[in-house]
N, C-alpha and C positions, 0 to 999 in steps of 0.2 A: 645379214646386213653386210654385205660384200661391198667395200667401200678402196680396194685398190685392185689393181691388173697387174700382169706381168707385164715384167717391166720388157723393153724391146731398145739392142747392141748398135751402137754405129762409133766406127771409128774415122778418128781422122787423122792421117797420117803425113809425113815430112820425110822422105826418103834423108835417113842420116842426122833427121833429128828427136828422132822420136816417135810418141802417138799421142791422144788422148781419145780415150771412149767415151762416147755420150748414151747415157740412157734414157728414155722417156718411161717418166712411170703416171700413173696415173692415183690422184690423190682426190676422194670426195671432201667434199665439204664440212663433215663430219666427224674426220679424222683429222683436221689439218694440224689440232692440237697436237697431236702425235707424233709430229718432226722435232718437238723436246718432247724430255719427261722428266718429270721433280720424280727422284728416290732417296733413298738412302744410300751412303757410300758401300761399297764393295755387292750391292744385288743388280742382279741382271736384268735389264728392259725388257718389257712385253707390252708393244700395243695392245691396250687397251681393243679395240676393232680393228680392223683390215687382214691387209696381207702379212703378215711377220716379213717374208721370202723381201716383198716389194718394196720394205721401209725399213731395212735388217740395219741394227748397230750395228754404225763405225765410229771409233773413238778419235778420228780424225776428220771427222766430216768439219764445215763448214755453213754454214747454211745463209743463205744471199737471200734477204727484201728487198722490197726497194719502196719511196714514198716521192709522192709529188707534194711540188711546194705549194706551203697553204694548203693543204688535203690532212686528213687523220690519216693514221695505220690504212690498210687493206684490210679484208675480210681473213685472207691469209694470217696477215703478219697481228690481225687484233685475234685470233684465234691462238697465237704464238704468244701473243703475250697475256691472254688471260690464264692461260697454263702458267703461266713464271708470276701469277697475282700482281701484275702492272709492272712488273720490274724494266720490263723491254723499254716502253714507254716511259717510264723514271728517266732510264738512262739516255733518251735520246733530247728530252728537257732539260736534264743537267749538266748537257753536252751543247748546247745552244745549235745544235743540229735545226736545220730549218727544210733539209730537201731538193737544194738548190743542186744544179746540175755537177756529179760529180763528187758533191760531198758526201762523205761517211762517217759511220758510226760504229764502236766494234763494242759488242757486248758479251763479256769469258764469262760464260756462265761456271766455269771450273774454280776462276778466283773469284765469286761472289758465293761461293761454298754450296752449290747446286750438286746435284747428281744429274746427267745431261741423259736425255735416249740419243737421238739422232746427230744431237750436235753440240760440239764443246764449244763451240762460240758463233756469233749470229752476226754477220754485219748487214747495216741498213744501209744503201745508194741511194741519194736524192737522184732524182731524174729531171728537177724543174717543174716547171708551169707545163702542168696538162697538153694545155693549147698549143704547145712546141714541140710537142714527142713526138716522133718519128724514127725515120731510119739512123738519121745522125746521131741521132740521143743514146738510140739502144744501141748502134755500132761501139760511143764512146761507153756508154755500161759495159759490155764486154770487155773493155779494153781493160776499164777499172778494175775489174773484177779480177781479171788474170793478175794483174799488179799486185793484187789485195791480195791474193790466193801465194803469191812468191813469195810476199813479204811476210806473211804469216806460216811457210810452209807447210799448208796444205797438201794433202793426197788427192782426198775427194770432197768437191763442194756439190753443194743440194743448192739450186736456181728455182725461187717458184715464181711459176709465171703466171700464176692464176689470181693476182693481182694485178697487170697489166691490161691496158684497154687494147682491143683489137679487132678490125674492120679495116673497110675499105678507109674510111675516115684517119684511120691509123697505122696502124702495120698487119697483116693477115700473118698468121700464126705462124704460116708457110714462111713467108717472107721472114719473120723473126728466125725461124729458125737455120731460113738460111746464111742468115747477115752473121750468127753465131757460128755456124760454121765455117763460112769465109776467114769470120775474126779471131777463130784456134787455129785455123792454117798461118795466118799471119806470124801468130806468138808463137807456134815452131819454132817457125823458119828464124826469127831473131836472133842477130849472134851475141846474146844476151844470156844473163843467169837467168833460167826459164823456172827455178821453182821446184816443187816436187809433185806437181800438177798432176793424176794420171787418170782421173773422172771426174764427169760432170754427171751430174745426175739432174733431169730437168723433170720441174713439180708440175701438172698438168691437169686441167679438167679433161675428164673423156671425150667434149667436145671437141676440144682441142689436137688428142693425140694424134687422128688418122693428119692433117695438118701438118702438125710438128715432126712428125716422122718424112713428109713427104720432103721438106723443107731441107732434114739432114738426109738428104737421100740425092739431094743434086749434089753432081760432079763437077760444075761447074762455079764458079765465085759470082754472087749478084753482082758485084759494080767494082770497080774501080778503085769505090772510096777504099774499100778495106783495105789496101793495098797502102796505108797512111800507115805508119807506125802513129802518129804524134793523134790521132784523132780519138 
């Protein structure tokens, strides 16, 4: 029951200011619980199924949801939190967290006295109302996201996308992934405290991969917009 891939390198680089590498891995369905794990303190994580190689403990990871407003969890993020027995969802009702564009939620699974596999803490982005997601929305998610990542000094954050709608009616996989790549060129270049940023690790159905690779594989920036700092 082979449920991840090797994972596959792209960097994106700021001559003078750095890099960050993005990887796309691919995560079934059935593993998704596997980006935590409840142990006991001082024993070593072992998914349960997949890759070990493809979903390897870092004690510095991050791990990025996201939820539309008026919507439940994702399939992802309700799989994230039946692993922590509802805790994810506790804390994002006790947080009056509603989903709304931009808003987050940060849950330290280290100070709730967890034993973490892939991730010492988990934050959830509202993205809004379904009916508005597009390119701007997921431009400003990225944006959020790096902000979130400096202010918590992050190394490597896990992005899963396989909660995300996507089609022509939305964003093609492609196109996310380009808009993402635009918007880490951006946060380079910033003459700004950039963090300790130095992966992305992006959570992916295999539909999606050939896609998401083709997306960080352009040289070139989708639009304009990313070129906003404030967006």
């Amino acid at each position: 029951m082979t449920t991840s891939a090797k994972s596959h390198q792209f960097e994106v680089k700021v001559e003078e200011h750095g890099s960050i590498s993005i990887s796309v891995e691919v995560l079934a369905p059935e593993s998704y619980a596997d980006l935590v794990k409840r142990r006991s303190p001082g024993t070593k994580f072992h998914p349960a199924v997949g890759d070990k190689r493809a979903i390897d403990v870092s004690y510095k990871d991050l791990l990025i949801l996201t939820k539309f407003k008026g919507e439940g969890l994702g399939p992802l993020a309700q799989a994230v939190d039946a692993r922590l027995d509802g805790m994810l969802q506790s804390a994002i009702d006790q947080s009056g967290f509603q989903g709304k564009q931009g808003e987050t939620v940060l849950l330290n699974l280290e100070s709730a006295a967890l034993g973490s596999g892939n991730a010492r803490k988990i934050l959830v982005v509202g993205l809004g109302k379904r009916e508005l997601y597009g390119q701007f929305v997921w431009c400003g998610l990225v944006s959020t996201i790096m902000s979130e990542a400096a202010e918590l000094s992050a190394e490597h954050i896990l992005l899963g996308l396989n909660d995300l709608p996507e089609g022509d009616e939305w964003l093609t996989a492609s196109q996310l992934a380009s808009v993402l790549r635009c918007r880490v060129r951006q946060y380079l270049s910033k003459e700004v405290e950039r963090g300790r940023l130095k992966k992305i690790r992006l959570i992916v159905s295999r539909e999606k991969q050939e896609d998401v690779e083709s997306g960080l594989a352009e040289l070139e920036p989708l639009c304009i917009v990313c070129s906003n700092p404030y967006l």
